[in-house]
BAMAR-17739 format. One record per residue: x, y, z of N, C-alpha, C in turn; residue number from 1; residue in one letter. Coordinates in steps of 0.02 Angstrom, whole numbers, plus 50000, padded with zeros to 5 digits. Atoms other than C-alpha are relative to their C-alpha. Layout:
<rs>
    nu    nv    nw   cau   cav   caw    cu    cv    cw num residu
     X     Y     Z     X     Y     Z     X     Y     Z NUM      a
...
</rs>
This chain:
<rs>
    nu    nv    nw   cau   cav   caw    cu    cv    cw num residu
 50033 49946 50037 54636 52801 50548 49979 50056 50048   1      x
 50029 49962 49955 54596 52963 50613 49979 50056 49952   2      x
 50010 49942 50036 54540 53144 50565 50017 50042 50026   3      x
 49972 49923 49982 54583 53320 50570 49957 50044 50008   4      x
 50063 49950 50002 54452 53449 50612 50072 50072 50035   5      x
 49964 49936 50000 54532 53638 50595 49953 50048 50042   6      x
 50015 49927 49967 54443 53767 50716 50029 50076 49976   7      x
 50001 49944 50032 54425 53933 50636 49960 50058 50012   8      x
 50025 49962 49976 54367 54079 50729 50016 50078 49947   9      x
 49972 49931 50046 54337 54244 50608 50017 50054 50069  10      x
 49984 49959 49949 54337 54353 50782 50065 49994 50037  11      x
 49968 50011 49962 54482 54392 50854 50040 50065 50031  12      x
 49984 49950 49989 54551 54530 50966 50042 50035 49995  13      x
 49958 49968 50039 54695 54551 50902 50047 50005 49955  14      x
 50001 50001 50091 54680 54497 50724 49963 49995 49970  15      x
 50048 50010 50037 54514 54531 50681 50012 49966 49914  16      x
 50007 50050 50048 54473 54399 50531 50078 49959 49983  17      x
 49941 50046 50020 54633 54306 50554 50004 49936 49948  18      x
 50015 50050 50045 54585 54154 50449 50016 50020 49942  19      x
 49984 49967 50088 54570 54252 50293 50067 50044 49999  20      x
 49930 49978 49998 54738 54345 50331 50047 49964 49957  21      x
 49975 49992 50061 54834 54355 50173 50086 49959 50010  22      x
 49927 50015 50012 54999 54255 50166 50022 49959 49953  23      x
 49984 50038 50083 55086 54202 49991 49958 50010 49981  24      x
 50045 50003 50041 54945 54233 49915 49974 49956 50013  25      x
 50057 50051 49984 54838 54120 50010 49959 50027 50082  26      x
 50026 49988 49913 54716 54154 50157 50044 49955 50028  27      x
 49975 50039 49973 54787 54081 50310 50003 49920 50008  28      x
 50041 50070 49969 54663 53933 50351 50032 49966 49953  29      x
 49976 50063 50040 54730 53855 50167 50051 49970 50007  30      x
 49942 50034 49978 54892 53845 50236 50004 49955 50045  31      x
 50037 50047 49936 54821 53761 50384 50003 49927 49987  32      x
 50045 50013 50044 54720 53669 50268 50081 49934 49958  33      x
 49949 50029 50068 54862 53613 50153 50043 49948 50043  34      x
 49941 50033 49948 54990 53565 50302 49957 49939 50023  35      x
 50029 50047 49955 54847 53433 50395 49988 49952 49919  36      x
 49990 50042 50065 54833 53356 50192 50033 49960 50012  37      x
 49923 50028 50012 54986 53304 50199 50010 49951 50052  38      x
 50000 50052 49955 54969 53204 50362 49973 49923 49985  39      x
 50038 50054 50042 54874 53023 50354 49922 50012 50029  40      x
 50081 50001 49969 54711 53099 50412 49947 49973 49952  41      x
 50042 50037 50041 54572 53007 50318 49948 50066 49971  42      x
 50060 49922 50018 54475 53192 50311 50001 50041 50039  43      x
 49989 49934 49962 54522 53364 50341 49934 50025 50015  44      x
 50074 49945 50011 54357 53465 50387 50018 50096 50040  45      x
 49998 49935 49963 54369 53656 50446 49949 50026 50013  46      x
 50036 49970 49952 54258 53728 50576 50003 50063 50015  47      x
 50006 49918 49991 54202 53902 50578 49924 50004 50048  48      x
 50098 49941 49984 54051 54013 50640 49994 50066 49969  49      x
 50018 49960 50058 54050 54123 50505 50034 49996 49927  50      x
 50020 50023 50070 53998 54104 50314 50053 50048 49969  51      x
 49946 49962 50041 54139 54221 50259 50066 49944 49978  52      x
 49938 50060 49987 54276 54059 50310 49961 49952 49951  53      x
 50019 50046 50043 54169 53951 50241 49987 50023 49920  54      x
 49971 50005 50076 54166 54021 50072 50030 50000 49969  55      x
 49913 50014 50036 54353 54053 50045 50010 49906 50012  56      x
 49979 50071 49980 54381 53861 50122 49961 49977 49939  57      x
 50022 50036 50088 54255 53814 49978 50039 50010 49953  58      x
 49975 49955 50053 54335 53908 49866 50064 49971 49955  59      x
 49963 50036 50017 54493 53800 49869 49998 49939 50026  60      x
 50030 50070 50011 54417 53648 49886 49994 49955 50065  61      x
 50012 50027 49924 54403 53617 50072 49927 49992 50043  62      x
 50077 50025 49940 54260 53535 50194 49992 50032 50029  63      x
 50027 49963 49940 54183 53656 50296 49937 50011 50032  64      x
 50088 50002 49974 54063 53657 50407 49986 50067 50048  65      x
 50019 49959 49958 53966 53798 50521 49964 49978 50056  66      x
 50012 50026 49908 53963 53790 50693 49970 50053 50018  67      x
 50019 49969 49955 53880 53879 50843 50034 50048 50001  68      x
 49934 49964 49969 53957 54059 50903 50019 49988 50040  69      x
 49999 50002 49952 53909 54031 51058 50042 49941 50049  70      x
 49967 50049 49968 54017 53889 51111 50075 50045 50048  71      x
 49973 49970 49950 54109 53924 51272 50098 49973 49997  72      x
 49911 50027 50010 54296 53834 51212 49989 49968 49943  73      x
 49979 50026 50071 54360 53765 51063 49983 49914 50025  74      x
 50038 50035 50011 54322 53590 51125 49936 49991 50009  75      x
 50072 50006 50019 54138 53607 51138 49992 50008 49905  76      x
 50030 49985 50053 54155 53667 50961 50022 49939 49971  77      x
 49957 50058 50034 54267 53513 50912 49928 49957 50015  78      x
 50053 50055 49960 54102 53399 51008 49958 50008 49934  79      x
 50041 50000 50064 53985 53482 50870 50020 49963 49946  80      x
 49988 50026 50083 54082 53450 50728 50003 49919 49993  81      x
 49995 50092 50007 54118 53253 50774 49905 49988 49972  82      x
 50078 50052 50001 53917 53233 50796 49975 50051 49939  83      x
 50028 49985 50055 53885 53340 50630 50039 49949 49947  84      x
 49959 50041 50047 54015 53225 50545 49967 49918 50013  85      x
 50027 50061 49965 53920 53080 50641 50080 49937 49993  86      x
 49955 50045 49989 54091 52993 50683 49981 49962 50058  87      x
 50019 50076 49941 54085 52833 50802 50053 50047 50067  88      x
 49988 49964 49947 54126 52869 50988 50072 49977 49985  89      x
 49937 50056 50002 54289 52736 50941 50057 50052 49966  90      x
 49959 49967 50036 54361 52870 50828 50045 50058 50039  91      x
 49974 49929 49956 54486 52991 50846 50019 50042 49954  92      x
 49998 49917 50049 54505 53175 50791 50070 50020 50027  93      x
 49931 49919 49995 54663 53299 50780 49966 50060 49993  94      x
 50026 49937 49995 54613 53464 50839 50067 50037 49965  95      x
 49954 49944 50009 54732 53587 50737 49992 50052 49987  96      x
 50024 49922 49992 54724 53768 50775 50003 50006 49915  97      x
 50011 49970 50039 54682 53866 50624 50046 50045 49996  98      x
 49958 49925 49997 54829 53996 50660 50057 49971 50007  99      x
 49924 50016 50018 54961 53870 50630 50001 49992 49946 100      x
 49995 50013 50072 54987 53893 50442 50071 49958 49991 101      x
 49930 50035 50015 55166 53807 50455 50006 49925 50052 102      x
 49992 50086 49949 55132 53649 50572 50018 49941 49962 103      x
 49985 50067 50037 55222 53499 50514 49938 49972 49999 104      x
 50058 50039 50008 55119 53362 50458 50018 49938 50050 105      x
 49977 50044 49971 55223 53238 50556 49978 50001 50059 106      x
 50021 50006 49920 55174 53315 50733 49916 49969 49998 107      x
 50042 50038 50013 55014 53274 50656 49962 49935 50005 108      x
 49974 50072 49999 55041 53103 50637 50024 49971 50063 109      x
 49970 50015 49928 55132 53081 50797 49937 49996 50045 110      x
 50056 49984 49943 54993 53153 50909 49957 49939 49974 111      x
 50044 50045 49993 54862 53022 50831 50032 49951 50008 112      x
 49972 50068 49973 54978 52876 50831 50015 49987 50069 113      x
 49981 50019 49923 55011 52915 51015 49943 49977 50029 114      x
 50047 50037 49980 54840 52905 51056 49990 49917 49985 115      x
 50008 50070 50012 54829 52731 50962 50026 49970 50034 116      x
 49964 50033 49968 54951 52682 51061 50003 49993 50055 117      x
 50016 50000 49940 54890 52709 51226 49950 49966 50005 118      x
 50077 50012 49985 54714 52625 51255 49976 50041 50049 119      x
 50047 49974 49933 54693 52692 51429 49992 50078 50003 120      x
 49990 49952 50020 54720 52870 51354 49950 50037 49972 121      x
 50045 49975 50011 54575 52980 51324 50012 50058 49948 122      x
 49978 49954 50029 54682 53126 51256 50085 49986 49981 123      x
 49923 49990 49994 54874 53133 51197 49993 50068 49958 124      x
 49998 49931 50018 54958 53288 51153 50062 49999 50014 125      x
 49924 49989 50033 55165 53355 51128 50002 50024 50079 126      x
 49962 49946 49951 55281 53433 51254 50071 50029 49961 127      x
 49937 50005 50019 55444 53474 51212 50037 50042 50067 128      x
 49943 50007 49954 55594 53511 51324 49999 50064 50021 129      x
 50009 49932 49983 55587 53678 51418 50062 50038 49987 130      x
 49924 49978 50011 55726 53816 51385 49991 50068 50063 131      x
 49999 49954 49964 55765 53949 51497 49959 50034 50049 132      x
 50051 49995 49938 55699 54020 51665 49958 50043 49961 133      x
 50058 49944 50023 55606 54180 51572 49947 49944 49970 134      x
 50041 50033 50015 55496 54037 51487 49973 49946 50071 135      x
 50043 50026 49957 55461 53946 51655 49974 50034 50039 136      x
 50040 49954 49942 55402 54095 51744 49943 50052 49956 137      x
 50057 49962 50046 55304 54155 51597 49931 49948 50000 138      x
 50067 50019 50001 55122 54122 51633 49976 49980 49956 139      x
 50035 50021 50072 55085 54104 51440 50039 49937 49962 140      x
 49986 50080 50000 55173 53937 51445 50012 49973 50023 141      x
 50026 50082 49976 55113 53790 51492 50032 49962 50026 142      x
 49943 50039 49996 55222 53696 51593 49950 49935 50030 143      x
 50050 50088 50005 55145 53494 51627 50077 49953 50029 144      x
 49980 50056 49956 55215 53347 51744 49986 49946 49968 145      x
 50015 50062 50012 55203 53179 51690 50028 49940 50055 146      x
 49977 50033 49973 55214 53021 51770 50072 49940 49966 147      x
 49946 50048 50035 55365 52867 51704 49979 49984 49948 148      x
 50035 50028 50041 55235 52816 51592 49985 50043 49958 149      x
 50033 49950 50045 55198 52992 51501 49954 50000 50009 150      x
 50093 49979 49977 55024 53015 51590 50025 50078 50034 151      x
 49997 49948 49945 55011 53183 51642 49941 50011 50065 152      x
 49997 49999 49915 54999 53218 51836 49976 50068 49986 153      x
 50020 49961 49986 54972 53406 51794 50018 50068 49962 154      x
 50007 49936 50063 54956 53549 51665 50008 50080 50064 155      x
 50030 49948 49965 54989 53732 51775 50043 50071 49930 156      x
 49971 49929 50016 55033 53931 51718 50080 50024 50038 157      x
 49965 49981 49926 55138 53935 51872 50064 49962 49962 158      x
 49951 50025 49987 55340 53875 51883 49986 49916 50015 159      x
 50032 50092 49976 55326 53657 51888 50036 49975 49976 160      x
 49969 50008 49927 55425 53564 51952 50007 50061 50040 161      x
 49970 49953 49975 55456 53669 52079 50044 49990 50058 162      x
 49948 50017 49981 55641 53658 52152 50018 50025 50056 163      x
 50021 49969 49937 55612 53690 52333 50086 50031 50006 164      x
 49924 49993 49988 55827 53700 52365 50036 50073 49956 165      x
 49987 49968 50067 55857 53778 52197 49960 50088 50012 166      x
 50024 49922 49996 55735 53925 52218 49971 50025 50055 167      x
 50020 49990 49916 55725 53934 52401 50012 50113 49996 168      x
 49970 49913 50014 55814 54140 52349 49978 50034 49955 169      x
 50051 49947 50037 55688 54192 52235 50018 49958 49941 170      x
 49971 50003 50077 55716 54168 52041 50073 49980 49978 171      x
 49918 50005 50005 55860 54095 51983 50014 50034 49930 172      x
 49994 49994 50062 55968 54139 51839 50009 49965 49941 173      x
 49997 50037 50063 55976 53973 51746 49962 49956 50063 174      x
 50047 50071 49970 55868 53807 51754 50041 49927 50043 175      x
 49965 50039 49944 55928 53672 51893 50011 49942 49925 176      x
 49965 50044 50036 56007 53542 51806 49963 49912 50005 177      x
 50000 50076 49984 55941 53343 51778 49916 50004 50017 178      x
 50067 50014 49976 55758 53402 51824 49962 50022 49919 179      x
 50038 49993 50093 55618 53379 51655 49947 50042 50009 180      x
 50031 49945 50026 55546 53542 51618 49991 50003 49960 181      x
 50040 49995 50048 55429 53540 51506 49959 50054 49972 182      x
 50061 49945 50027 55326 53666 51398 49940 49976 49957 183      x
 50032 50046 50044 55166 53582 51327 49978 50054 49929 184      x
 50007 49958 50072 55126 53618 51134 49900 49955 49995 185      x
 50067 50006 49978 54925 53639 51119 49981 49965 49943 186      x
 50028 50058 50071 54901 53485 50985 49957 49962 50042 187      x
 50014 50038 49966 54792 53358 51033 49958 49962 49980 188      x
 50037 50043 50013 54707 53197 50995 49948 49986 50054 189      x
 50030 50009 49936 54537 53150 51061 49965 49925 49980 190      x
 50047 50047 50022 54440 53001 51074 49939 50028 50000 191      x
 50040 49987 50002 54278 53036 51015 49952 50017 50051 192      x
 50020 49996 49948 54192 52971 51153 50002 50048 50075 193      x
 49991 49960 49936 54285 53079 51271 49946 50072 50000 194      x
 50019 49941 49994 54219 53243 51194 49922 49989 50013 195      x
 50072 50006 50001 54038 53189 51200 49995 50016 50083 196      x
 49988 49981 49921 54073 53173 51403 50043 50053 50015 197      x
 49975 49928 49973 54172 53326 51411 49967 50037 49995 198      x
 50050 49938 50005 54034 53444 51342 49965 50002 50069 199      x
 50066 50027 49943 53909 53354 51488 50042 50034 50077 200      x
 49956 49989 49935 54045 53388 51630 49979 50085 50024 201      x
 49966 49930 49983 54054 53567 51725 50083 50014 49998 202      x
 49922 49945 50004 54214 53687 51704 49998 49961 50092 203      x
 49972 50011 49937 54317 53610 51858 50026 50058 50042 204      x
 49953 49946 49951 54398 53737 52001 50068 50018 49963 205      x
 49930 49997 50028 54565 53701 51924 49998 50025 49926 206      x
 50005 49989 50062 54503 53719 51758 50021 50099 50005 207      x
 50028 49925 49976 54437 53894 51811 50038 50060 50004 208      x
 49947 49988 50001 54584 53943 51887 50052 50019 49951 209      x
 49952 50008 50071 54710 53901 51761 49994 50023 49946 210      x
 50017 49993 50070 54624 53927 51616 50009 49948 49954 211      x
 49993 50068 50041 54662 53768 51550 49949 49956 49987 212      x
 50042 50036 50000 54534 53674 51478 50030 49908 50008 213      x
 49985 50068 50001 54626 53502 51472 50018 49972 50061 214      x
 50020 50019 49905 54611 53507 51688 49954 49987 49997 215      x
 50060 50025 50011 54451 53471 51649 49992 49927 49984 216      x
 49985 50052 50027 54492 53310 51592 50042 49969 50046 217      x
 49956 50030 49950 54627 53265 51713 49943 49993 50087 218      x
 50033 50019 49927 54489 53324 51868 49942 49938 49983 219      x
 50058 50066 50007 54351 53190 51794 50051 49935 49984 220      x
 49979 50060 49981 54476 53044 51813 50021 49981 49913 221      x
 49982 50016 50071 54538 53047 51607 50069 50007 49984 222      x
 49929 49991 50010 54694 53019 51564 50034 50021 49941 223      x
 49983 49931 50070 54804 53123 51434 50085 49983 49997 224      x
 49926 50011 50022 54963 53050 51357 50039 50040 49977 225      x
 49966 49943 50028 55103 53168 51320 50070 49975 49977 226      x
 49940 50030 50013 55244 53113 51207 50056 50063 50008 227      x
 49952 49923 50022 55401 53245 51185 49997 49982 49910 228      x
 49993 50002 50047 55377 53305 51005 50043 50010 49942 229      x
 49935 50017 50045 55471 53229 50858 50042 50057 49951 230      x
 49953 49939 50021 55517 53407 50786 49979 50078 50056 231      x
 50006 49944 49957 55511 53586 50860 49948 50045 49949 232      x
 50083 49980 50053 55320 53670 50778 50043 50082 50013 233      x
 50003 49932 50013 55354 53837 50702 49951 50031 50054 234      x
 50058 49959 49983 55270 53997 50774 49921 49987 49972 235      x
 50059 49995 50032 55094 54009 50752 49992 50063 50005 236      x
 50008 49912 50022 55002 54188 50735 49933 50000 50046 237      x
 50067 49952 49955 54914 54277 50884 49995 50084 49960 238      x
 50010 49917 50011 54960 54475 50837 50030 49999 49919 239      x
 49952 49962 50082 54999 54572 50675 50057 49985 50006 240      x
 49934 50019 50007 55175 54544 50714 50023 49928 49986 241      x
 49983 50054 50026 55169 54358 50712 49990 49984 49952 242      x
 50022 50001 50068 55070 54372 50542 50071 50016 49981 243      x
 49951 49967 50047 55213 54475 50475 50072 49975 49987 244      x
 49976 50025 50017 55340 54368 50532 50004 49934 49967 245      x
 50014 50058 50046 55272 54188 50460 49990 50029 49924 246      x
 50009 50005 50061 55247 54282 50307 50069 50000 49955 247      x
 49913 50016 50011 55428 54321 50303 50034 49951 49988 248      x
 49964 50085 50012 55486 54135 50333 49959 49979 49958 249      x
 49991 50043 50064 55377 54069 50198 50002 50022 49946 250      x
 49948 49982 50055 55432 54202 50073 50063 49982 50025 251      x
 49905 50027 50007 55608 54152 50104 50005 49935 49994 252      x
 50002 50061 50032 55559 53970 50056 49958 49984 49927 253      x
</rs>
């Protein structure tokens, strides 16, 4: 058994009130909303910090609760909502962004069953298979190491692996062959317990750095399972343009 808690920020810089952003004739969040249903979560809830989200989410018949503004990352805000939901430390949550209105329900599903399936696993979370050098030298994805076992060794911005032979001459024009380049996808199961000790922790160096909050977790000695995921997750929606094209693909279904 697990649950789904939706993070839902009305601020955003550049899609002010994205949540409520109009597609099919539904704010976003219900699409959200609708897609984590469909998984086997025992109870969707959606997490805001402002009463505008929470009254459309009422509106069509969804749990919502109001959180803090002031929370410094999306999991501190995930920490609230477990201990307003008063779940056991044993439990585990699916964090799913609020700005994926088209996320299977299956990756869903996957991500908590992976956790179940680990014990010594504090966090699991997706990768899928990297494609082309312009995506390993692009800073705005995530590339992650794992060990034989699917533990990851190391979340960076930077090029990883990095193919000392291969790119001894700068940049290449295609990816070396036989080596697993990965791009991680930002799903992620937690054990309860973990987030209660992640709020308590300081932001690590690496964290800092990176920008990655889930180094934070790897520098306090926690381990973070990463399966490759069982389909390929639609876009989600940072800018007006990504709005405009998800609205496109689900008018044309």
């Amino acid at each position: 058994m697990f649950h789904v808690i939706i993070p839902a920020r009305y601020a955003s810089t550049r899609l002010p009130g994205k949540p409520l952003q109009d597609i099919a004739g539904k704010p976003m969040i219900r699409h959200v909303w609708e897609q984590a249903q469909k998984s086997g979560a025992a109870s969707v809830t959606i997490a805001t910090d402002d009463p505008r989200i929470v009254e459309a989410c009422r509106g069509f018949g969804a749990d919502a609760l109001m959180t803090r503004a002031d929370h410094p990352s999306g999991t501190d805000r995930l920490q609230e909502v477990v201990s307003q939901l008063g779940l056991d430390a044993e439990a585990h949550v699916v964090n799913v962004q609020g700005d994926e209105p088209m996320i299977p329900p299956a990756l869903i599903d996957q991500v908590a069953s992976n956790l179940r399936a680990f014990p010594a696993a504090s966090i699991a979370t997706l990768a899928e298979p990297l494609q082309g050098v312009d995506t390993l030298f692009n800073p705005n994805a995530v590339k992650l190491v794992t060990d034989h076992q699917g533990f990851a060794l190391y979340f960076s911005r930077a090029p990883m692996p990095w193919c000392r032979d291969a790119f001894a001459q700068g940049r290449p024009s295609e990816l070396p062959q036989d080596i697993p380049f990965r791009r991680h996808i930002g799903l992620y199961a937690y054990k309860v317990g973990f987030l209660h000790d992640y709020v308590r922790w300081p932001a690590s160096p690496l964290e800092i750095a990176e920008s990655l909050e889930q180094l934070r977790a790897l520098w306090f000695g926690c381990r973070i399972h990463v399966a490759d995921a069982c389909e390929m997750p639609p876009p989600g929606v940072d800018t007006p343009e990504d709005l405009e094209r998800v609205r496109q693909l689900l008018a044309s279904r």
